[in-house]
DOKE-596583 format. One record per residue: residue in three letters; x, z, y of N, C-alpha, C in turn. Coordinates in steps of 0.001 Angstrom, whole numbers, plus 500000, padded with zeros to 6 digits. Layout:
<sites>
alaXZYXZYXZY/...
</sites>
This chain:
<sites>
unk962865134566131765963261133687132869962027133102133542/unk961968132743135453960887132799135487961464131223136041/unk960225130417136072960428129139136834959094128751137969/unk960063128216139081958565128076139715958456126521140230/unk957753125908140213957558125064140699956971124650142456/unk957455124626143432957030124974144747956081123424145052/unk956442122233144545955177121307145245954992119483144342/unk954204120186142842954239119576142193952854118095142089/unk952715118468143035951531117072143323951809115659143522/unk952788115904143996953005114115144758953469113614143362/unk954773114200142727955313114277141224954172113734140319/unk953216114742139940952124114529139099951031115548139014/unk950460114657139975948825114922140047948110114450138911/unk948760115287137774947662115072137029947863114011136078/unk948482112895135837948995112064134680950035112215134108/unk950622113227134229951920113481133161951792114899132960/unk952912115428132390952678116252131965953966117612131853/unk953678118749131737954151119756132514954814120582131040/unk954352120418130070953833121154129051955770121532128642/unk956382120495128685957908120751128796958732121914129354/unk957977122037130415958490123392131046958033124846131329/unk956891124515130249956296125898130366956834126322129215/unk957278125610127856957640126140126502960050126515127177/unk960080126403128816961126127369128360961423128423129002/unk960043128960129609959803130430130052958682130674130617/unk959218131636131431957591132095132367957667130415133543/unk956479129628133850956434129231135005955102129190135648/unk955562129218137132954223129174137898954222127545138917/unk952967126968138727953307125684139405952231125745139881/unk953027125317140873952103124850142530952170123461142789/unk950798122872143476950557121729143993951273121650145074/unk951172122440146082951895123001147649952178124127147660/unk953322124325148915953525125684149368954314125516150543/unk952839126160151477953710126270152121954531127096152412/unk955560127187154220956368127373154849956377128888154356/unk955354129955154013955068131299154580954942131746153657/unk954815130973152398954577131623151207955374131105150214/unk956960130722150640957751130244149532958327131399149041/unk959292132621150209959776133431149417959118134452148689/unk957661134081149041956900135512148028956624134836147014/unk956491132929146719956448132820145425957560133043144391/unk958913132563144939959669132625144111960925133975143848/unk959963134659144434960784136280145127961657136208143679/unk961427136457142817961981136508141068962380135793140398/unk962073134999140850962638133182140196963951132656139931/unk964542132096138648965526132010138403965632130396138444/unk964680129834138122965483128320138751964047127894139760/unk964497127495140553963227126362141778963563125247141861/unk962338124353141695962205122757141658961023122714142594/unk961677121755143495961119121774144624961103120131144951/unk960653119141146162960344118173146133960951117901147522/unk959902118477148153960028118325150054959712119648150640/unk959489120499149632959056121598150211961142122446150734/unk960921123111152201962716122965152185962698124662151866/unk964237124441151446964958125693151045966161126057151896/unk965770126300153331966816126790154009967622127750153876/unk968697128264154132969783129687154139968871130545154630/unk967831130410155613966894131612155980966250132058154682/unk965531131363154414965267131430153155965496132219152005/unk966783131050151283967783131497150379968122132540150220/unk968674133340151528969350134894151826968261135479151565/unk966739135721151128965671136502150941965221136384149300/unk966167135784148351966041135188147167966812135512146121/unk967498136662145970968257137120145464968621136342143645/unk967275136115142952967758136161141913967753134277141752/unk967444133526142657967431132018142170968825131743142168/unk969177131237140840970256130619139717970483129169139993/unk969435128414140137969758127224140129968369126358140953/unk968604125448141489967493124634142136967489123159141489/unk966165122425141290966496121529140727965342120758141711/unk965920119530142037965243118212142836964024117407142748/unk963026117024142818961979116160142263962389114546142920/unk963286114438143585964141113997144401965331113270144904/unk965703112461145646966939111743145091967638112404146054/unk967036112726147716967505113032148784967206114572148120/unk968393115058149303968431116675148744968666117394150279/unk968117117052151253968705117477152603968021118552152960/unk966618119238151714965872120172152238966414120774151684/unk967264121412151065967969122365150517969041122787151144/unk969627124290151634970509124371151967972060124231151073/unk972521122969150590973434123061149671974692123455149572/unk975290123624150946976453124750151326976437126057151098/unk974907126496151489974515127931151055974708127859149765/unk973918127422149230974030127375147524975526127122147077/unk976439126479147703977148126626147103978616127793147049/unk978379128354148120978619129527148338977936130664147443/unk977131130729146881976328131457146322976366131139144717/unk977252130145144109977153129624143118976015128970142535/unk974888129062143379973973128300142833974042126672142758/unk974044125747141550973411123839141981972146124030141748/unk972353122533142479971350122039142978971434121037142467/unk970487120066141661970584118871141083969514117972141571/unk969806116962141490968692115977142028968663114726141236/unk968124113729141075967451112731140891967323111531140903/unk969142110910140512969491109746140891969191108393140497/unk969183107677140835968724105965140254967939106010139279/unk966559106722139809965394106354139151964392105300139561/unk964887104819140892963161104334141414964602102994142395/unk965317102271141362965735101321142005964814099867142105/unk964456099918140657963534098645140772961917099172141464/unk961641100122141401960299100003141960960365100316143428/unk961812100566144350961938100168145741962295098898146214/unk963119098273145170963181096300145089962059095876145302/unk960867096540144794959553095575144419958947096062145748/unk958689096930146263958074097450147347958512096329148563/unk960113096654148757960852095746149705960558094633150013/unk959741093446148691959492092444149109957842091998148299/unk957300093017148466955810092917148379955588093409150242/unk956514094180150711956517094084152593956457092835153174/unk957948092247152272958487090923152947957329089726152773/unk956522089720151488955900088560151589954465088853151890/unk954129089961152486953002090060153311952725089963154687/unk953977089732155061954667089177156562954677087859156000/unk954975087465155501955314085355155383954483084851154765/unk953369085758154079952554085080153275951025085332153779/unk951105086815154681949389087148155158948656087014154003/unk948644087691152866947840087416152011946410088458151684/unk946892089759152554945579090333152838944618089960154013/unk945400089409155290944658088658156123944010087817155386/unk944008087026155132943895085707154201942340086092153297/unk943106086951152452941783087516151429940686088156152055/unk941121088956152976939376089160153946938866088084154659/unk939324087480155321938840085670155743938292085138154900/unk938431085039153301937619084649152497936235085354152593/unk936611086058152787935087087462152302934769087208152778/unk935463087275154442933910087177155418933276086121155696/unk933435084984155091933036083596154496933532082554155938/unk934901082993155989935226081870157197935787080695156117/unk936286080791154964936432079894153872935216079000153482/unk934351079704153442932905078775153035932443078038154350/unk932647078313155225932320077770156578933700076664157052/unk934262076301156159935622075622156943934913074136156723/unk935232073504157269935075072050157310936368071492156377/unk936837072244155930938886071837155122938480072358154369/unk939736071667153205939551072872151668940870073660151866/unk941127073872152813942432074813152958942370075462154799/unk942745076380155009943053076567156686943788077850156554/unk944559078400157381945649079504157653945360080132158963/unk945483081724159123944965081942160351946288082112160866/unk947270082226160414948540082398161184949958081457160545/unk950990081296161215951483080470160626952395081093159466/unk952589080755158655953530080810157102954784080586156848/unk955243081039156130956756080676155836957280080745154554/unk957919079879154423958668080093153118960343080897152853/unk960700082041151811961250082999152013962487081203151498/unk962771080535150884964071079999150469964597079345151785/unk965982079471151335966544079090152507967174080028154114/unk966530081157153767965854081975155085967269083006154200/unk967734083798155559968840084485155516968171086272155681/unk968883086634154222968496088471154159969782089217154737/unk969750090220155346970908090860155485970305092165155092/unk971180092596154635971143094077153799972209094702154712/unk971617096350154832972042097235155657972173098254154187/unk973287098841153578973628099618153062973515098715151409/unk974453098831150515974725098126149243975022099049147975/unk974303099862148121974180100167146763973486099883145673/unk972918100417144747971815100195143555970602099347144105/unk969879100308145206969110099325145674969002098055146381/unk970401098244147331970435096807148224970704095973147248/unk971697096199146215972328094774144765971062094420144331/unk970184095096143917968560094875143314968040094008144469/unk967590094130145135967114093742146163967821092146146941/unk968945092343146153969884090731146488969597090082145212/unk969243090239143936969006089852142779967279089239143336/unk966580089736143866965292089249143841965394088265144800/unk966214088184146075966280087148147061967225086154146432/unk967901086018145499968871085118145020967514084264143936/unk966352085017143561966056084418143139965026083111143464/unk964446083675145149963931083284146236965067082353146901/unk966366081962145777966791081215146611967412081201148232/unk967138082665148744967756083076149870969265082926149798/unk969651083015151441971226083358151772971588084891151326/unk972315085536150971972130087230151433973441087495151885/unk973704088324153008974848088731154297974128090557154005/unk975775091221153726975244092970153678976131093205154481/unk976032094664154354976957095323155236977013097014154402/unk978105097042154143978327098295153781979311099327153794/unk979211100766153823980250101509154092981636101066152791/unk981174100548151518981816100282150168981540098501150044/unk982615097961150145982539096669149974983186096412148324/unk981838096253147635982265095817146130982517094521145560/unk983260094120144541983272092551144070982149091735143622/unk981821091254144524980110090453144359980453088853144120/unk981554088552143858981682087387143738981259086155142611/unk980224087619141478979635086942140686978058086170142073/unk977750086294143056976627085903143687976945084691144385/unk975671084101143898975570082691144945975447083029146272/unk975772082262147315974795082432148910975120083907149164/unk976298084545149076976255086315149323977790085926150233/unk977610087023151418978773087159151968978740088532152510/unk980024088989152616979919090078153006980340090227154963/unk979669090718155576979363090647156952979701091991157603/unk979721091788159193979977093168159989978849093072160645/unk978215094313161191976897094340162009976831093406162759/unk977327093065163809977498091940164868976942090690164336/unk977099090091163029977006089259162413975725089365161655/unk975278090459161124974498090137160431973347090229161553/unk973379090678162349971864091051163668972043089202163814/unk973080088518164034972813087415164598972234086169163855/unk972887086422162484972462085686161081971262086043160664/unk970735087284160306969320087428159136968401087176160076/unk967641086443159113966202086120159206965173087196159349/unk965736088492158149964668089195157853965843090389157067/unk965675091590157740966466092935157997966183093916157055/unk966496094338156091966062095093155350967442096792155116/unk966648097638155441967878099027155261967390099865153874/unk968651099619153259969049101114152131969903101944151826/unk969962102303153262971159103034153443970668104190153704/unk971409105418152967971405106644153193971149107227154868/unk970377108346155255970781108521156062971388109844157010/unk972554109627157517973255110032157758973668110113159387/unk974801110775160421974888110697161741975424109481161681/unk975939108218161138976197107134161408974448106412161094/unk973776106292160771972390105360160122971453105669161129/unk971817107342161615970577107628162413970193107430163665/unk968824106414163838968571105445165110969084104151164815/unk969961104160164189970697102636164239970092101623164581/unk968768101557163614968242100196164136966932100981166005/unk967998100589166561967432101290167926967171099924168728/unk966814099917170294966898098643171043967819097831171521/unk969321098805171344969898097393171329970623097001170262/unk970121097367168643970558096899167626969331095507167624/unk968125096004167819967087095061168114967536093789168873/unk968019094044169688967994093190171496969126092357170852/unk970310092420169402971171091784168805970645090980168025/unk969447090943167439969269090081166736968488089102167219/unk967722087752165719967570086917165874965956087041166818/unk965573086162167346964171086238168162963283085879166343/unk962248086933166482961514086211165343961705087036163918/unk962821087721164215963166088551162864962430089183162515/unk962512089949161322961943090649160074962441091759159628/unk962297092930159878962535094376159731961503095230158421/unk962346095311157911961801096116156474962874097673156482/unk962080098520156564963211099821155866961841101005155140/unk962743100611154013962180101564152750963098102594152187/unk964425103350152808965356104070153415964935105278153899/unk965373105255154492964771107047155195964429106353156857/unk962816107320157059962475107018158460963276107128159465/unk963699108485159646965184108043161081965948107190161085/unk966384106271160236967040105259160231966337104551161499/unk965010104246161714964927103273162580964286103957163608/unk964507103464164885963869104465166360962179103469166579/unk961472104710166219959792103833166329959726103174167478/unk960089104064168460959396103634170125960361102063170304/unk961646102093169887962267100702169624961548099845169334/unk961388099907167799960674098790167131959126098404167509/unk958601099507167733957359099129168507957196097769169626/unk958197098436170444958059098006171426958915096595171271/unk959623096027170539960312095065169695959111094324169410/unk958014094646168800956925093914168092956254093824168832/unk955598094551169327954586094020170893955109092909171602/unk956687092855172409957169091973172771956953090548171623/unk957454090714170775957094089412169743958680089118169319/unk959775089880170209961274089986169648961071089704167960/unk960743090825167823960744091288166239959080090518165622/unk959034089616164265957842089084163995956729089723163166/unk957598090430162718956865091788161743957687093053161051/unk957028093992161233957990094726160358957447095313158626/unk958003095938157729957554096412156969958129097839156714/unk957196098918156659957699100239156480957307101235155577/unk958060101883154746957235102661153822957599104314154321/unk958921104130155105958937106167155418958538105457156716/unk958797107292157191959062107042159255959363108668159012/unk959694108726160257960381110057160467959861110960160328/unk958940111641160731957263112613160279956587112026159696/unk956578112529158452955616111671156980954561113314156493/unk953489113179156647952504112211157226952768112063159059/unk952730110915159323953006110608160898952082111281161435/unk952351111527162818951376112300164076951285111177164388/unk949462111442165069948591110388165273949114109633166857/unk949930110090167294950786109320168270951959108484168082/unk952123107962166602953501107796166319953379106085166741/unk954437105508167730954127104270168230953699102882167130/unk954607102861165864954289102343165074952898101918164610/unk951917103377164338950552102755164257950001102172164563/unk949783101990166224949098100621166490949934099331167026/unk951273099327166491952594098295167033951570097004166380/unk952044095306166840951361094460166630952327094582164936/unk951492093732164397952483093555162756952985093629162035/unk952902095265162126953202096407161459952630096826160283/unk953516096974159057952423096917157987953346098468157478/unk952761099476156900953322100813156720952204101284155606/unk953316101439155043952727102397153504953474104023153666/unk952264104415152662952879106042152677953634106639151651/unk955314106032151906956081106812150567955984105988149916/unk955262105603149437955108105028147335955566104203146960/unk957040103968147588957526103001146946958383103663145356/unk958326104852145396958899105627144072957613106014143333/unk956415105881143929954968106296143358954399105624141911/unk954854104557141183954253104264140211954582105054138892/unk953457104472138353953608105466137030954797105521136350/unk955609104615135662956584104604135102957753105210136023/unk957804105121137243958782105538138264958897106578138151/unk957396107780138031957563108825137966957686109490136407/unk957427109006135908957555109496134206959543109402134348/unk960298108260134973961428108158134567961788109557134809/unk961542110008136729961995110946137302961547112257136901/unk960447112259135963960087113699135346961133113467134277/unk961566112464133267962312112810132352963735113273132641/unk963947112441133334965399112616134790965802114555135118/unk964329114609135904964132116600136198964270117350134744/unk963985117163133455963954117770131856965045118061132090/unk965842116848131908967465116663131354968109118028132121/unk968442117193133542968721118841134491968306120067134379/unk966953120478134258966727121505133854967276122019132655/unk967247121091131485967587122006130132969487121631130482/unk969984121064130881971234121416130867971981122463131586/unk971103122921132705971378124213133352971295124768132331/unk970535125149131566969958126103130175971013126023129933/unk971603124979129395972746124927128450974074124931128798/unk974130125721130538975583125905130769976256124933131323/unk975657123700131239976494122276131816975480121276132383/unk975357122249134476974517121250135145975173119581134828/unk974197119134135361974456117715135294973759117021137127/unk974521116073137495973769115535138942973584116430139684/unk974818117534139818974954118041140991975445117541142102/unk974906118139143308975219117366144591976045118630145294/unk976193119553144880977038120425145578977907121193145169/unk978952120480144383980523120962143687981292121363143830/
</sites>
């Protein structure tokens, strides 16, 4: 049996370890691959684990012997999974591994908007601290997160996490979701319709799948609904939010900052409006990037893999 691995870098470059899947056949692993050289890697290949690298029906139809595909992944949209499932092949992916380490991301965004604490720390350096006539000064103004109203755009694993850390900040929290669950164990939680929550939150945060309802959503006149001054965080999928919108949201001063970890072309083209938007703070991906995050999701990929072995996928997405 052969296994291939199509783009095992982002996964683990190098601090974990592989050694699992070479003791249950032939495998060949790749850092990358690209577009031109997927079906000649896995021309023979009986299962592919793949990341972001995609597996279209063009593809697929040139692949005769792949059995099964397995995810590095929670999203599975690079895969053609209709094909596959026509074809009897699953596809498994990678669920609720990286809930708390996208909670933590979400509001290490949020309090670098209210807190400026890397502004702050280079102002020290460059000795405008030693030069103050005060034993304290702020170059911009501050805020404190209690009190201050979150609205959550999509309520699952991550948005509930993510209301657990603002409950503890003492926040309001207002969601909105396609599944309205019994939250009535929460203080300060209500459950809201869009209209309401653009007019209520302080500070906007999306974890919602995305889908032809999510996509663009937060556009200009989801913007032009909310509060003057608000706070836009999405650590979600990049189409969720329309750049040239929010850009232009933040330049105006509508919007007071945003925080972003996707965007729609990851790595972005050097035209993407966001980059030079005023107060824009954007990370690349990593909010699933820490070590333990990824050790979960390599142990997560084992399981799937050896249960294909054993006749009974598990965390299939296409049944």
């Amino acid at each position: 049996m052969k296994i291939v691995i199509l783009d095992s870098f982002a996964l683990n470059p190098g601090d974990l370890s592989w050694d699992w899947i070479k003791r249950l056949g032939e495998c060949e692993i790749y850092d990358r691959t690209p577009a031109d050289k997927v079906i000649s890697r896995c021309g023979d290949a009986e299962i592919i684990i793949t990341n972001k690298t995609p597996l279209p029906k063009s593809v697929l139809e040139k692949l005769p012997s792949v059995k099964f595909i397995a995810l590095e992944s929670t999203g599975y949209n690079v895969v053609d999974t209709e094909y596959c499932k026509e074809r009897g092949i699953p596809v498994s992916n990678i669920p609720s591994y990286s809930t708390d380490a996208v909670a933590q991301l979400t509001f290490s965004l949020i309090l670098e908007i209210t807190n400026a604490v890397a502004l702050h720390s280079e102002s020290v350096k460059s000795g405008e601290w030693s030069a103050c006539p005060d034993f304290c000064y702020w170059k911009i103004p501050l805020s404190e997160l209690s009190g201050k109203t979150l609205g959550i755009v999509g309520f699952g694993q991550i948005g509930m996490r993510v209301a657990d850390i603002a409950e503890a900040f003492h926040m309001n929290v207002i969601a909105v979701s396609g599944h309205e669950t019994d939250q009535t164990r929460r203080k300060n939680f209500r459950w809201v319709n869009m209209e309401n929550l653009k007019k209520e939150a302080d500070i906007i945060s999306f974890h919602c799948p995305l889908n032809k309802n999510t996509e663009g959503l937060c556009n200009e006149e989801f913007l032009n609904g909310c509060k003057d001054g608000v706070i836009i965080i999405n650590t979600s999928r990049g189409p969720v939010v329309d750049e040239k919108a929010l850009a232009a949201a933040l330049n105006s001063g509508k919007v007071k900052g945003a925080g972003v970890d996707v965007l729609s072309c990851e790595p972005p083209k050097k035209d993407n409006p966001l980059l030079t938007a005023a107060n824009c703070f954007i990370t690349p991906h990593i909010a699933w990037a820490g070590f333990e995050t990824r050790e979960r999701l390599m142990n997560i990929l084992e399981s799937n893999v050896k249960a294909y072995l054993n006749s009974s996928p598990v965390n299939v997405v296409n049944k």
